[in-house]
Each structure stands twice: as C-alpha cells, then as structure tokens.
TORKELUM-857459 format. One line per 5 residues: number of its first residue (from 0); their letters; for each residue x, y, z of C-alpha. Coordinates in nm, 3 decimals, always signed. Example, Ala and Ser with C-alpha at 12.3 -4.5 7.8 and 13.67 -1.06 7.14 Angstrom:
2
0> AS> +1.230/-0.450/+0.780  +1.367/-0.106/+0.714
***
This chain:
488
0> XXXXX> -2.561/+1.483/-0.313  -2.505/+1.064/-0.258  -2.472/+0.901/-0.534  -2.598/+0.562/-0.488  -2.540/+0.245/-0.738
5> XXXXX> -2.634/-0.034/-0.589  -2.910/-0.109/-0.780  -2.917/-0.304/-1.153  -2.833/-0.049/-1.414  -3.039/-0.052/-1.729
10> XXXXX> -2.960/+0.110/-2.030  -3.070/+0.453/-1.961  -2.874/+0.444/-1.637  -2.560/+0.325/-1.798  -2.620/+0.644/-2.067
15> XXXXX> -2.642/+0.848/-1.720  -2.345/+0.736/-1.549  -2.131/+0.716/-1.867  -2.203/+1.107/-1.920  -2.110/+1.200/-1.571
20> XXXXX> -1.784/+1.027/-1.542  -1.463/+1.309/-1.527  -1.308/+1.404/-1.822  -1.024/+1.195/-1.913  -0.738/+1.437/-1.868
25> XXXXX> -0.461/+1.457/-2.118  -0.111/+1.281/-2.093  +0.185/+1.502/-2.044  +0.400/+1.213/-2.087  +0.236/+1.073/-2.442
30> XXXXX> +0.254/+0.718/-2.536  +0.611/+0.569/-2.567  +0.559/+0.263/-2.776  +0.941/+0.120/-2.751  +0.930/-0.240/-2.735
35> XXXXX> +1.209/-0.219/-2.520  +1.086/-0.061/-2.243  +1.083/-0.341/-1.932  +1.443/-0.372/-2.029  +1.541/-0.013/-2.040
40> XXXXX> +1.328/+0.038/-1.741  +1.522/-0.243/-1.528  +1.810/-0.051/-1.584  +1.950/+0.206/-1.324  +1.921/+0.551/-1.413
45> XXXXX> +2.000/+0.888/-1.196  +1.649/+1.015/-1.303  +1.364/+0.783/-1.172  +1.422/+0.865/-0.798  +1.570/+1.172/-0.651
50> XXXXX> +1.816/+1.126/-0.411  +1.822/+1.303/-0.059  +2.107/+1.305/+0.121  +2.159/+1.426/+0.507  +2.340/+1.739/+0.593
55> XXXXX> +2.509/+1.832/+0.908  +2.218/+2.054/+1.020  +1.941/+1.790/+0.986  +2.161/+1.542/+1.192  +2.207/+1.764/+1.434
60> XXXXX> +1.856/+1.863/+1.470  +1.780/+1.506/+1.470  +2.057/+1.413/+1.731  +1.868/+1.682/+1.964  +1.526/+1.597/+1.924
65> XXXXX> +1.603/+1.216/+1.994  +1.820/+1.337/+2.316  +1.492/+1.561/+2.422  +1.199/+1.348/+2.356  +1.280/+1.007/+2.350
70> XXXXX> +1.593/+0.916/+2.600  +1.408/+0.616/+2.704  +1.373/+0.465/+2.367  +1.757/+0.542/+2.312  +1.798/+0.331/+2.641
75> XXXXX> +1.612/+0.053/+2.512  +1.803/+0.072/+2.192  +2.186/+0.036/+2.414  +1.993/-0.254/+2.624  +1.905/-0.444/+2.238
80> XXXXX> +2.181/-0.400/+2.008  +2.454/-0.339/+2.238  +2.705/-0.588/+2.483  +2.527/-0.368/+2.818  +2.195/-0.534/+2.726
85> XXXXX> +2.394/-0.897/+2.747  +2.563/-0.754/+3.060  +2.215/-0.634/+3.247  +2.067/-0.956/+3.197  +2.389/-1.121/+3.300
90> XXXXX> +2.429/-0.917/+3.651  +2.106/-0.869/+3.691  +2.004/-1.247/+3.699  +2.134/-1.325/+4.047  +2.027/-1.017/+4.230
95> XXXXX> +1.794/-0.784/+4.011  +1.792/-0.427/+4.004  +2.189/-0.424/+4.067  +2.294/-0.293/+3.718  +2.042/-0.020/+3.574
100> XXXXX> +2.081/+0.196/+3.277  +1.945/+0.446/+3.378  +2.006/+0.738/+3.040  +2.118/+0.739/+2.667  +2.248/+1.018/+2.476
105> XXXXX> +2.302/+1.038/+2.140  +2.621/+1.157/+2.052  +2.715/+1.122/+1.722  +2.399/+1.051/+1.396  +2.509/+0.870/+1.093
110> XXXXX> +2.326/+0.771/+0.757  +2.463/+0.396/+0.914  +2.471/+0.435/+1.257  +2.367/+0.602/+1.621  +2.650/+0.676/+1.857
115> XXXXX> +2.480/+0.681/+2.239  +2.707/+0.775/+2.560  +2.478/+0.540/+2.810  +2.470/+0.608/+3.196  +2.468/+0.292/+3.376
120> XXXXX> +2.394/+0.230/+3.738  +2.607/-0.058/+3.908  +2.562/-0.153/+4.245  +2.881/-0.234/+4.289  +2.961/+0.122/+4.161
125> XXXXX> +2.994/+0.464/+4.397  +2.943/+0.660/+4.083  +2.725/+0.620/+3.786  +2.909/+0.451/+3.513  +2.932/+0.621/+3.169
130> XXXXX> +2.964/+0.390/+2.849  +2.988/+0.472/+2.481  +2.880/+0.199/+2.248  +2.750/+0.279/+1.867  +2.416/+0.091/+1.738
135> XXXXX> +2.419/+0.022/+1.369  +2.090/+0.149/+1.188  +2.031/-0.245/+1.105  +2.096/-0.370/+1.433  +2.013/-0.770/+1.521
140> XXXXX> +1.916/-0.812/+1.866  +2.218/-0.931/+2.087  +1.973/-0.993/+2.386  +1.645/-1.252/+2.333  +1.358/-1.111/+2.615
145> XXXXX> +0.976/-1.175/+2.517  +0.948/-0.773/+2.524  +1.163/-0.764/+2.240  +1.139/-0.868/+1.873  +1.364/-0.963/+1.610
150> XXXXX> +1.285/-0.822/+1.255  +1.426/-0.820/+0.893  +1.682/-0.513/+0.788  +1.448/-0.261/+0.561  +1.469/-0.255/+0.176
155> XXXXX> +1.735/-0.002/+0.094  +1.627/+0.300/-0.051  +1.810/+0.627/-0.259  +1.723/+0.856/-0.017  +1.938/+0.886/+0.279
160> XXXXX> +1.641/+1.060/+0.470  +1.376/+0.776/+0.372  +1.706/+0.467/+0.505  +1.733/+0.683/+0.846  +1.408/+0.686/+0.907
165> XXXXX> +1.268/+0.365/+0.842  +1.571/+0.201/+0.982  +1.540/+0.444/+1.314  +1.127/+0.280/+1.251  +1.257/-0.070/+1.253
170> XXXXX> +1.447/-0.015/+1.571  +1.138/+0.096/+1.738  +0.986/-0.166/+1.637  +1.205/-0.432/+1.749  +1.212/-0.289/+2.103
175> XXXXX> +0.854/-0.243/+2.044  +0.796/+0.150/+2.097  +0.557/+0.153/+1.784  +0.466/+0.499/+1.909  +0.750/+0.667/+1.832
180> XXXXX> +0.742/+0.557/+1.458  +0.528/+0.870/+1.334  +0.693/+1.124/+1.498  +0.986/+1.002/+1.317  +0.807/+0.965/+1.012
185> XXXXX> +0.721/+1.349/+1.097  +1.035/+1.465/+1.175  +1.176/+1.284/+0.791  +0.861/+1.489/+0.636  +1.029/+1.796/+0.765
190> XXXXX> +1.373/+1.676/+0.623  +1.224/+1.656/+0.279  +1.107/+1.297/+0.265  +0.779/+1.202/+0.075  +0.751/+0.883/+0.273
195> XXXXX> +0.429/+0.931/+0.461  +0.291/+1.257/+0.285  -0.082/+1.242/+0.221  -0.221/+1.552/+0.051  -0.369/+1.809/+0.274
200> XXXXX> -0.771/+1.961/+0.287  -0.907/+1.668/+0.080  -1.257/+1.687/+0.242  -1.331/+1.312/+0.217  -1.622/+1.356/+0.418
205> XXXXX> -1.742/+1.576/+0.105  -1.956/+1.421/-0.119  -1.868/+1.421/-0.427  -1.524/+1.405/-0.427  -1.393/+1.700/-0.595
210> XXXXX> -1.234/+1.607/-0.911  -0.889/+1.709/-0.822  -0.879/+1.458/-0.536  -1.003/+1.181/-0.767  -0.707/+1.258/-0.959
215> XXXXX> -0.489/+1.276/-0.687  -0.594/+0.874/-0.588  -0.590/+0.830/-0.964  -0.180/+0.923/-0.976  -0.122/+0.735/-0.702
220> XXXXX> -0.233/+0.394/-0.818  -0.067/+0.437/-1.173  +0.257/+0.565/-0.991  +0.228/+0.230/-0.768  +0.170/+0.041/-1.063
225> XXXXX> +0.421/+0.131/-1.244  +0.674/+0.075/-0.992  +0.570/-0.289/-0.914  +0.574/-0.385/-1.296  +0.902/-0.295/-1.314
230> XXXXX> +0.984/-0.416/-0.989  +0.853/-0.765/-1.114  +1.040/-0.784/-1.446  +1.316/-0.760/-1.199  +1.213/-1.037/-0.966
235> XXXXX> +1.206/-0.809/-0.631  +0.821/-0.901/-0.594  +0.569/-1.149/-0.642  +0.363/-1.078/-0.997  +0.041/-1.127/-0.775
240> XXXXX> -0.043/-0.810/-0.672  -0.290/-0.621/-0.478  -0.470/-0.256/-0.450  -0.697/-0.139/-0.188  -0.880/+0.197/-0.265
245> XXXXX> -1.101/+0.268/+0.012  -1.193/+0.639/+0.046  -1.554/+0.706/+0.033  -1.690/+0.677/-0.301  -1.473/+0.350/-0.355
250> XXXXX> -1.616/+0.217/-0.011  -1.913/-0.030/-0.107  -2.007/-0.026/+0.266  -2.116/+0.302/+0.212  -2.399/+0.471/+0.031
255> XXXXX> -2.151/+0.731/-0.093  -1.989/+0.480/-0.332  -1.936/+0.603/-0.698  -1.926/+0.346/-0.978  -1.747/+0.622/-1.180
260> XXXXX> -1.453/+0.620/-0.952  -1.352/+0.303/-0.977  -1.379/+0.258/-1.356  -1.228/+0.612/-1.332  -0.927/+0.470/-1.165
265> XXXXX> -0.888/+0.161/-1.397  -0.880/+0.350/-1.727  -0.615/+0.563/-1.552  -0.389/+0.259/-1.468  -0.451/+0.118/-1.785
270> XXXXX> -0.374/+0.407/-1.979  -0.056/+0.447/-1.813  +0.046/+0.113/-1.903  -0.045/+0.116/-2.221  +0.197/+0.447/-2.290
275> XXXXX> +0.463/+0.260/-2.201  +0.413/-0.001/-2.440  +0.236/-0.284/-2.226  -0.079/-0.444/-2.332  -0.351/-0.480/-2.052
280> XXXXX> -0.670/-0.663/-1.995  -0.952/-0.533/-1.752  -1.098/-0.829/-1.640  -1.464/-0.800/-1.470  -1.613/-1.118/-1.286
285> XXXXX> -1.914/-1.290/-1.524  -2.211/-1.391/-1.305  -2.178/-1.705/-1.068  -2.444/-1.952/-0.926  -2.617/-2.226/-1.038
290> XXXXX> -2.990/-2.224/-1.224  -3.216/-1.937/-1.065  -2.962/-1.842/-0.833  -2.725/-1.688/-1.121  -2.620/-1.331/-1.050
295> XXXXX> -2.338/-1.067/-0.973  -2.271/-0.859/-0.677  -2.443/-0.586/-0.666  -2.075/-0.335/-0.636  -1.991/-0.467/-1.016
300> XXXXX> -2.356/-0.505/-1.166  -2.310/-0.321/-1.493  -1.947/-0.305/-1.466  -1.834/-0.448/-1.796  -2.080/-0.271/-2.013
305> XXXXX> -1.992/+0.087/-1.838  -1.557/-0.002/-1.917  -1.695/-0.036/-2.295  -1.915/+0.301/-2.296  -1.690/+0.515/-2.108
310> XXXXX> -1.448/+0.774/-2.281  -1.130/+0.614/-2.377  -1.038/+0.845/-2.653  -0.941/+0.587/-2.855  -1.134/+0.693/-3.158
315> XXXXX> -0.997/+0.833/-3.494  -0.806/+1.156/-3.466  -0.820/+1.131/-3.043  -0.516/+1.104/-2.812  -0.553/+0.756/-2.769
320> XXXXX> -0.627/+0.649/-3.117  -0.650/+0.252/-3.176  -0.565/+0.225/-2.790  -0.887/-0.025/-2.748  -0.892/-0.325/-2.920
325> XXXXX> -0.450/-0.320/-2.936  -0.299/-0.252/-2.614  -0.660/-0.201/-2.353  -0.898/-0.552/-2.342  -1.168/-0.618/-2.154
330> XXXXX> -1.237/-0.978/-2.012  -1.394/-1.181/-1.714  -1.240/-1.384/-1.509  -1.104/-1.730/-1.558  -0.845/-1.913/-1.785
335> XXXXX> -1.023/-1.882/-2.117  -0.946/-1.474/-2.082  -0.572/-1.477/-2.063  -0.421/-1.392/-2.403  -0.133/-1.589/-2.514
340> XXXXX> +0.082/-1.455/-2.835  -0.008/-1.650/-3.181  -0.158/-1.646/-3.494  -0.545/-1.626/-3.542  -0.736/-1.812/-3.804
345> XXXXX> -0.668/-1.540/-4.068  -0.279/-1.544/-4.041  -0.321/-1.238/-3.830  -0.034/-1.259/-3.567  -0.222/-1.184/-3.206
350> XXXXX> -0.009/-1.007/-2.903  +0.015/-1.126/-2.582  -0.168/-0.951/-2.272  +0.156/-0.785/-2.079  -0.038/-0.703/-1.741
355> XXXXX> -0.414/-0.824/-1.602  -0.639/-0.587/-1.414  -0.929/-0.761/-1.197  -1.182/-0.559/-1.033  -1.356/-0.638/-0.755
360> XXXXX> -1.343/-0.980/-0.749  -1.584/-1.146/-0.478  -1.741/-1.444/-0.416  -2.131/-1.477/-0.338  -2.362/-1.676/-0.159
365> XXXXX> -2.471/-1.988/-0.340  -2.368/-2.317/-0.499  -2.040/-2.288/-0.754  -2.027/-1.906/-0.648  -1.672/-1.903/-0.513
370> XXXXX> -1.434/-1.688/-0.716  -1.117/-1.844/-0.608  -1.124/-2.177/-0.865  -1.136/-1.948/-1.142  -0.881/-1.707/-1.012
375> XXXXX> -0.657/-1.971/-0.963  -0.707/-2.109/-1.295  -0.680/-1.798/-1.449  -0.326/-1.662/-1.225  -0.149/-2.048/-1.332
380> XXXXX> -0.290/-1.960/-1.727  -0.112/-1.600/-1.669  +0.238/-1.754/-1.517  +0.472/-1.445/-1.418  +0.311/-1.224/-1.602
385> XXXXX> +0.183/-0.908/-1.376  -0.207/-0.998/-1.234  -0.326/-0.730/-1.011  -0.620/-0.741/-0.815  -0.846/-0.376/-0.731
390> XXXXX> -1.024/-0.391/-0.387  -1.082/-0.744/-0.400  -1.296/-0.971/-0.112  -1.213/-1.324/-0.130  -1.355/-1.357/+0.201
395> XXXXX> -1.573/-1.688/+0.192  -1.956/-1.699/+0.192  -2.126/-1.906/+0.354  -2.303/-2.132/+0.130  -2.527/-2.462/+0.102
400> XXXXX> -2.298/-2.815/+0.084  -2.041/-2.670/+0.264  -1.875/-2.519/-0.023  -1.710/-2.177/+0.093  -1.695/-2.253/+0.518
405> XXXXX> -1.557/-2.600/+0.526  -1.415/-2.783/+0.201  -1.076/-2.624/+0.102  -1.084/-2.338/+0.327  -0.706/-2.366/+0.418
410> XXXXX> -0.595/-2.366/+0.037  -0.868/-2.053/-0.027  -0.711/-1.808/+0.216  -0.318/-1.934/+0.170  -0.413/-1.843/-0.221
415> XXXXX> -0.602/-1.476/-0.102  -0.285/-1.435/+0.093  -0.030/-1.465/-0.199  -0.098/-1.120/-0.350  +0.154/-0.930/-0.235
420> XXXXX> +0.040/-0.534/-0.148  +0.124/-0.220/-0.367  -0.113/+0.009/-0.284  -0.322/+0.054/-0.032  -0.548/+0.340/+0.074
425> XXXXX> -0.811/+0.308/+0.364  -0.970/+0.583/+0.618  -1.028/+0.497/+0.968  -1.358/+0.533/+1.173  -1.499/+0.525/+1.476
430> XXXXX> -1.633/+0.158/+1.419  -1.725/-0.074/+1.088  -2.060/+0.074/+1.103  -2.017/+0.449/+1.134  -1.869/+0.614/+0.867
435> XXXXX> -1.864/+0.957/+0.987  -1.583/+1.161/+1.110  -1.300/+1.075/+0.923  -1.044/+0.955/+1.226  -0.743/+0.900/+0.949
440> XXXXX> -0.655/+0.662/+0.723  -0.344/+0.351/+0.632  -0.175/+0.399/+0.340  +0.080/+0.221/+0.187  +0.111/+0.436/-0.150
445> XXXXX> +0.422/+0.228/-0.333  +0.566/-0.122/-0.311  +0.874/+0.043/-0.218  +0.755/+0.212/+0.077  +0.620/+0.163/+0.455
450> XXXXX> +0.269/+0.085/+0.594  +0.216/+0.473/+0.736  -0.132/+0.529/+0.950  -0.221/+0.844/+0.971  -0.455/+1.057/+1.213
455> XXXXX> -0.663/+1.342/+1.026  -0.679/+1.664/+1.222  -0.816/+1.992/+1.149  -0.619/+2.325/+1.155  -0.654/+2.635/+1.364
460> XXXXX> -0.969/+2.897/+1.246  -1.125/+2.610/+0.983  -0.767/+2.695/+0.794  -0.819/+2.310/+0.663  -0.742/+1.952/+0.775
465> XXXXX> -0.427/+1.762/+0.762  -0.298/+1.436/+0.794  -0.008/+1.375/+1.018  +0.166/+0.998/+1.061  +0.114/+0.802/+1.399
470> XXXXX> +0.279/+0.491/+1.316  +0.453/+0.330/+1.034  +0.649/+0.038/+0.982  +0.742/-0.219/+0.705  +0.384/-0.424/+0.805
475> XXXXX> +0.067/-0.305/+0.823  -0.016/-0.145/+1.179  -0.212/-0.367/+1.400  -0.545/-0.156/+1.519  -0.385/-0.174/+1.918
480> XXXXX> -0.076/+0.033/+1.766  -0.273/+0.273/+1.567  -0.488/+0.334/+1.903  -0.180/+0.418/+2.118  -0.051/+0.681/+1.821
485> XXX> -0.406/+0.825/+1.827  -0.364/+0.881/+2.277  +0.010/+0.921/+2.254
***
C-alpha cells in the first residue's frame, strides 16, 4: 500500500503517523560521553579502517584481465603518461599515420605503478618496435590533445585495493574511457573492496520499504556522518555539508514518499552523534511568504511537530534518558536558532550546539519566500561548526518582483554550491516522470569515497536483483557516461 503525505496533517494524523514509525532499534555501541572525543577521534588509530593489501595472486589476475579486455585502454595509457605519446605526436605531425602504437601489455602491476611492454609501428621500421615504459598510478599527462584530460591525483586511502582502483579509475578518466571505470570497480569488489557495494535484493520498487532496508539507508548516513565530522575537525572538508536520500519513500516526486523515513533517518544521525558526545540541533524551515500567502511546502508540513512526538527514548529509565532537551534540539531555520555556549538568566551555564541538521530546506513561490537569506545568515551565525543539509532544493522559484529569477541569482547558486557532498543516494529511471523500473541508482555513500553509478539487474530464475557498478569516478557521472556503461 502507498503511503501518501502530502496533504496538511492534523492532530489525529500526526497520532497516526507517530504510531507507525519503526521501532527505534537499540545501540550496540551505547553512548560515549568523553568530552574528548573530536580529539581522540582526529587521532590515527589501526582500528577505524581495515587495511587491504594486494597479494601476488590478485595482481596477477588483474595484470591478465587488463591484458585480455582492455589492450586499447593500456595503449591510450603509454600514448598519455609516457615519452611515446610526446614522440607520436612529434613524428606523426609531418606525415601522419607514420608512427602507430599499435598494442600494450601489461607486464608487471604495482600498488604504485603499471609496467606496459608497448608495440609500436614506425614507418621507418621493417619490424614492429617493442618498448617498455612504466606509468605511475598518479600519472600527469605528458601529451596536451583535446581528447584527453588532465585531473587531480585521488585522496589516498588505507586500502591498497580501494588506491589501485580508483587510481587505475582516474587514468580512465583522463584518457577519457569512463566505461571501463565499473568493471574495475567490479573487478576491486571481487578483491575485497567495499568501494562500490550496494546491498543486494532490496526491492525498492516494493512499497513499503521493508524495515531492514530502511535501516540499511539509516547506517549509511550516520556512517557518512560520522566520517565527515571528524573529517572537518581535521580541516580535510568544508563544514557545509550535504545528503541526498532519494530512494522511493524519500522521493517527494513520488506518491510513495514516507514522512516516517525521513524523520526516521534524522533521529538515527542524531542519535549517533549524540553517543559520541556531540550536541545536535534538527532544524525544520518555519513558514515563508508574506500576509495570505504564508505557508510551508507541502514535503515538511507537520514536520516539526512529528520530530517532537516521535520515539526518542529519552524518557526516565529508557536508553536514551535526558537525550532531548541536552544533546538533541529542535529549531527552524535562521540565525536566531544557532546555540552559542553561555550562561542563561538563572546562572544556568548553556552548551553549545556541536553539529546542525536541516531538513529539506526549499524555497517557495511568493514574495520573501527564498530560503537562502536565512541559510546564509544562519551558516555565518554557525562559523566552522558542522551544518549539514538532508535532501535540500535551493533551486529558485519563480516569484513576483523578480525576487528568486533575476536579483542575486549568481550569489544564490555560488552559496547552494558550497556544500560539499557526503552522501548521496539516488535511483535512476527511465525519465523524470516515470518512476517505474528501477534502472540503478548514484551513490556516493562516504566523503572518503568515489561517485559509483550503478545498473540494477535481476538474477537468473527470480533468484533476486543486484546492483553492479558502470562507472565511477572522483565526480559525479555525467548522465552521457552513465548511458554508455548501461550499452557497454
């Protein structure tokens, strides 16, 4: 059955959708309320990432399957990174077609490098020429053609499997074989790489959701929260940060969207924070407009009420006893919500908010209905303090006098375009209108790791569906790439 919410919630709706919301599942970790956590968390430790390392046999299997499939990406990679590329363009610019490479071998696979034996045609040759030349994994370019790209080395991971990879992905990219990036990504899957895993027989086109795969988005956004705090005590990112959530019932394009997901998925992130000791405030949009024209959209109508009635736990003898109210707030948006430490009027010494949640911010149609003045207001109040945005649209509406299509348009998207990605989860369709099959989806799933887009294919005898990587790469795939992985 569709649950539908589009519609203002009165009170004995809220009651209704409070009581079907899924149980809030117990913490395995428990609350660690050191107030030294950023700092202990900044430090390096052997147990927050496993490291994979490469053995003989997986470089060898990936030495072969390079030399059988893809021989003319390897010649494209000695023509880039290597002096023949600078010699081709050399020879070949007073009489073309006289020096051809013609084959690439890989020889020799490395955590750092590729070792190719290239065959080269030279017309000035009798016999093929045979070079050897070795292409570090963060090759520049040493030859400038408009066919070829020049792009940033790749953030160094722990696992050797995850650096060959999306290095190999970066070379692709550069010499712009796209294609080839998810069968790599496959091939590292195989190795033992998480990079690019989505779970397997999630049904999205079921609903419902089941309540395991709720829970299964739900760890994933605290996971990629978690990372990117840390990650910005550190400095490594921005503290304006994004999340996109997209599967079906978090899709307001679609009359399968579930108000109890998404409030679902912010007590989860919240909750996470707050066991390790960081104070958070949910912020929900107040309503916008002038006179008459005052209202909310309808994806957050009821909102803020439902994050108050909704099962923290936080009561007397529960799990999360005295969470709300000490280290989970609610707010709106704008200045006046950001909560500096001091002292209140009764001596009472008041904690700073650590991290700020906004949901769905949007701007509607109408006079002072723009979101972006008050988000700006309110990201200066926060200063580098974590802000995340959830499945935000700061997309302008057109509205009377100009005020979201012409007047400060340039400043509005530079400012939409400062939040920096950490998660992102979308499915793919046919078109923007139909919503049914399931083609796939784009995930980026942690700050740490690549844009991955995925095609969604079913398994032999109705044995279940899978998700298997097309094309990945340290930006997020352009829809002309993610069409060629689909045909290739």
């Amino acid at each position: 059955m569709l649950v539908h919410v589009h519609t203002c919630l009165g009170l004995f709706a809220l009651l209704s959708v409070v009581s079907s919301f899924s149980p809030l599942r117990s913490s395995t970790a428990g609350r660690a309320r050191s107030q030294t956590w950023l700092q202990e968390a900044v430090k390096p430790t052997s147990t927050t990432t496993t490291t994979t390392t490469l053995d003989d046999k997986q470089l060898d299997f990936c030495r072969g399957y390079l030399n059988k499939h893809h021989s003319d990406v390897l010649c494209l990679f000695a023509e880039a990174f290597s002096d023949l590329g600078v010699q081709k363009a050399e020879r070949n610019g007073f009489s073309g077609g006289s020096y051809k490479i013609v084959n690439s071998q890989v020889t020799n696979v490395s955590s750092q490098s590729l070792d190719l034996e290239v065959t080269i045609e030279d017309r000035d040759e009798k016999e093929p020429l045979i070079e050897k030349v070795t292409i570090p994994l963060d090759a520049a370019l040493m030859v400038k053609k408009p066919y070829f790209i020049s792009l940033p080395p790749v953030p160094e991971m722990d696992s050797d499997v995850d650096n060959l990879i999306r290095q190999l992905n970066r070379l692709c990219h550069q010499v712009k074989r796209p294609d080839v990036t998810g069968k790599l990504i496959q091939m590292g899957l195989n190795f033992g790489s998480s990079v690019g895993e989505v779970k397997e027989n999630m049904w999205l086109n079921q609903i419902p959701h089941n309540r395991y795969v709720r829970q299964y988005f739900y760890d994933l956004a605290c996971d990629a929260v978690m990372e990117a705090v840390v990650k910005c005590s550190q400095g490594e990112i921005s503290n304006r940060m994004k999340m996109v959530a997209m599967f079906p019932e978090l899709n307001p394009s679609m009359d399968s969207y579930r108000i109890g997901t998404l409030l679902e998925m912010a007590r989860s992130i919240a909750i996470g924070l707050a066991e390790q000791n960081l104070r958070v405030r949910i912020c929900v949009q107040g309503s916008m407009g002038v006179g008459i024209f005052t209202g909310l959209p309808k994806q957050l109508s009821g909102v803020a009420t439902l994050l108050q009635r909704m099962d923290w736990q936080s009561g007397e003898g529960e799990e999360n006893e005295g969470m709300i109210g000490n280290f989970v707030n609610f707010g709106a948006v704008g200045k006046e919500h950001v909560v500096n430490a001091h002292v209140d009027a009764d001596g009472k010494k008041v904690e700073q908010d650590d991290v700020f949640l906004l949901l769905c911010p949007q701007s509607t149609v109408g006079i002072e209905s723009c979101i972006i003045p008050p988000m700006q207001e309110m990201v200066e109040a926060v200063g580098d303090r974590p802000i995340i945005i959830l499945n935000a649209d700061l997309v302008d509406r057109p509205s009377a006098q100009g005020q979201q299509s012409v007047r400060g348009r340039k400043e509005r998207i530079e400012f939409a375009e400062s939040f920096e990605t950490i998660f992102h989860f979308a499915n793919l369709y046919v078109s923007g209108t139909s919503y049914f099959p399931i083609l796939g989806s784009v995930t980026k799933l942690k700050p740490s790791q690549p844009w991955v887009a995925h095609q969604r294919r079913d398994r032999l005898q109705d044995k279940g569906e899978v998700y298997v990587p097309i094309v990945g790469g340290e930006v997020k795939p352009e829809s002309e790439d993610i069409k060629q992985g689909f045909e290739s």
